[in-house]
C-alpha positions as CSV (number, residue, x, y, z in Angstrom):
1,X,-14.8,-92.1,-61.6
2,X,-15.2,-94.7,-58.9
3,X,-17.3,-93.9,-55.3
4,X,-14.1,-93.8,-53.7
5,X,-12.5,-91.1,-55.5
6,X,-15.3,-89.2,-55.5
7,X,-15.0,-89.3,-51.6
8,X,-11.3,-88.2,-51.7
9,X,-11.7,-85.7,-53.6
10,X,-14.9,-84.1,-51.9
11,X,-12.6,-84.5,-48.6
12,X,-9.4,-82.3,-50.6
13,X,-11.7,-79.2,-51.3
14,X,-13.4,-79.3,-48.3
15,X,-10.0,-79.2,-46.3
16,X,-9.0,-76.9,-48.4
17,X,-12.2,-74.7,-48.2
18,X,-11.1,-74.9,-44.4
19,X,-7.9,-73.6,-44.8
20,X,-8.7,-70.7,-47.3
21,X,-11.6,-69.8,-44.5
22,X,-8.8,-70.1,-41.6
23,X,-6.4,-67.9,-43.5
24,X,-8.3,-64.9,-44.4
25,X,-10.0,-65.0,-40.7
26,X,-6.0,-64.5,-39.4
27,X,-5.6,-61.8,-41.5
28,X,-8.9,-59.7,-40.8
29,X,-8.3,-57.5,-37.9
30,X,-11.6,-57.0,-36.1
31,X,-13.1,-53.5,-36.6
32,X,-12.6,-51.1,-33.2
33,X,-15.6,-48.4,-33.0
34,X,-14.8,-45.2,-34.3
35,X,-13.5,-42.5,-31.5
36,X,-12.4,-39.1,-30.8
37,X,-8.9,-38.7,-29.5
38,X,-10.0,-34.7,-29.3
39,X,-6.9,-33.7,-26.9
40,X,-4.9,-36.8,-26.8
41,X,-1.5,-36.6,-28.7
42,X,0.3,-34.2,-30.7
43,X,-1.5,-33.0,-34.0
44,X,-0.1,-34.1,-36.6
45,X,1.3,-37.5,-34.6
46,X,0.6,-41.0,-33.7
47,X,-1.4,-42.1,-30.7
48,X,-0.7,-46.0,-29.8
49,X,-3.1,-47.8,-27.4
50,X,-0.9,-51.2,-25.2
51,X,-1.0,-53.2,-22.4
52,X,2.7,-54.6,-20.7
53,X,0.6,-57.9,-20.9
54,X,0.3,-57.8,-24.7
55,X,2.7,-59.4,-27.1
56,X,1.2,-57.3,-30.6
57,X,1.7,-54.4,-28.6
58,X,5.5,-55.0,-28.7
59,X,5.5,-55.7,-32.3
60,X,3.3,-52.8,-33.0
61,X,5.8,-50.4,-30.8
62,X,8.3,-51.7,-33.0
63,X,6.9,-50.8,-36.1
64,X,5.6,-47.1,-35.0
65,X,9.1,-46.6,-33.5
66,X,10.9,-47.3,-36.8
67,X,9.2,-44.3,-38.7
68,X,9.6,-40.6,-36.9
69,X,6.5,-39.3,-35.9
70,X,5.7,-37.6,-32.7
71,X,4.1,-40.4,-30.5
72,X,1.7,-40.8,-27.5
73,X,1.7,-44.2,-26.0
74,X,-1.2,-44.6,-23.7
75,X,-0.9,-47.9,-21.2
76,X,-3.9,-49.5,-19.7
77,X,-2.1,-50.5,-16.3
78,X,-0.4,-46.4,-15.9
79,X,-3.8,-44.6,-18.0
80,X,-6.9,-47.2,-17.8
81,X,-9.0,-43.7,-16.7
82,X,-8.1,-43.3,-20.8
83,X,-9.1,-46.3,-22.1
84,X,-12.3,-45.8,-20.7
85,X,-13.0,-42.0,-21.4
86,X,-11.9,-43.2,-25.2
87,X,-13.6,-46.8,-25.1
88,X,-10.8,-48.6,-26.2
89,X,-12.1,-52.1,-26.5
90,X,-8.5,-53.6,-27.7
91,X,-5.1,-53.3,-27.9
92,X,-3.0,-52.5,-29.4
93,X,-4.8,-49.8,-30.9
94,X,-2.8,-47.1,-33.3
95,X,-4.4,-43.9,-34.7
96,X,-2.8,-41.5,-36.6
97,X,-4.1,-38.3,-36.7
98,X,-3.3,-35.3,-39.4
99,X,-3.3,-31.4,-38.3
100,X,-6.9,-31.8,-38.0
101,X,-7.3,-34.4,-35.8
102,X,-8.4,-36.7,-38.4
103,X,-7.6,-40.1,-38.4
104,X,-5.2,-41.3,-41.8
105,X,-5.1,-45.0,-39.8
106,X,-7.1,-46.6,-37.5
107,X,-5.9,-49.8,-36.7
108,X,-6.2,-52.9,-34.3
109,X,-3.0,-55.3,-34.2
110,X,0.3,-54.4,-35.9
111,X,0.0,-53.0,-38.9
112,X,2.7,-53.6,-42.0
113,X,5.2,-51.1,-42.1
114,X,4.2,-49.6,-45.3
115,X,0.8,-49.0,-44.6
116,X,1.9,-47.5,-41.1
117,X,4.6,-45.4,-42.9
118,X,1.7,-44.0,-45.9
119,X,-0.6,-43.4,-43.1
120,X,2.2,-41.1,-41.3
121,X,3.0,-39.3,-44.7
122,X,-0.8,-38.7,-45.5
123,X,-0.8,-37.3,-41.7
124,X,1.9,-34.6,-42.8
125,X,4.2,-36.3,-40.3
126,X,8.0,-35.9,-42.0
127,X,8.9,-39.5,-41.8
């Protein structure tokens, strides 16, 4: 094999290394720190962190509106006093807590309808 093809080829996996990298990064949702919504929502139900500033958090209203669960929207700009007594570092945020107050999801972003959907029916939320 000559130098030159060598070279190409080196440059194709190495782009494509770049890529693969790229793509899994897009999909990994950065990890939130654990808190306790003690007193914040209905039990079982869904408790859903926004912003009006924030585009996921319109996609992410979406997809928690589309399976019935009871839900507690919290907004920075009308509840900030929340975000801070919770330490919400990012939005949107979605919890959803069973009878217990345990969480079944915890998740940053908008989550795929079938996980949101499992997490409801692990809740005991009739969806």
């Amino acid at each position: 094999m000559n130098t030159f093809l060598r070279v190409a080829l080196v440059l194709v996996l190495v782009v494509a290394v770049i890529i693969v990298v790229r793509l899994v990064a897009r999909w990994q949702k950065p990890p939130h720190p654990p808190l306790d919504l003690d007193g914040l929502g209905d039990r079982p139900g869904v408790v859903i962190f926004t912003s009006t500033d924030c585009s996921t958090c319109v996609e992410a209203m979406r997809t928690v509106g589309g399976v019935s669960a009871p839900i507690r929207e919290v907004t920075w700009e009308l509840e900030p006093h929340l975000f801070d007594q919770y330490h919400v570092e990012a939005v949107p945020l979605i919890v959803v807590l069973d009878r217990t107050g345990r969480s079944t999801m915890f998740e940053t972003g908008a989550p795929r309808r079938s996980r949101y959907a499992k997490a409801v029916r692990a809740a005991g939320i009739n969806s």
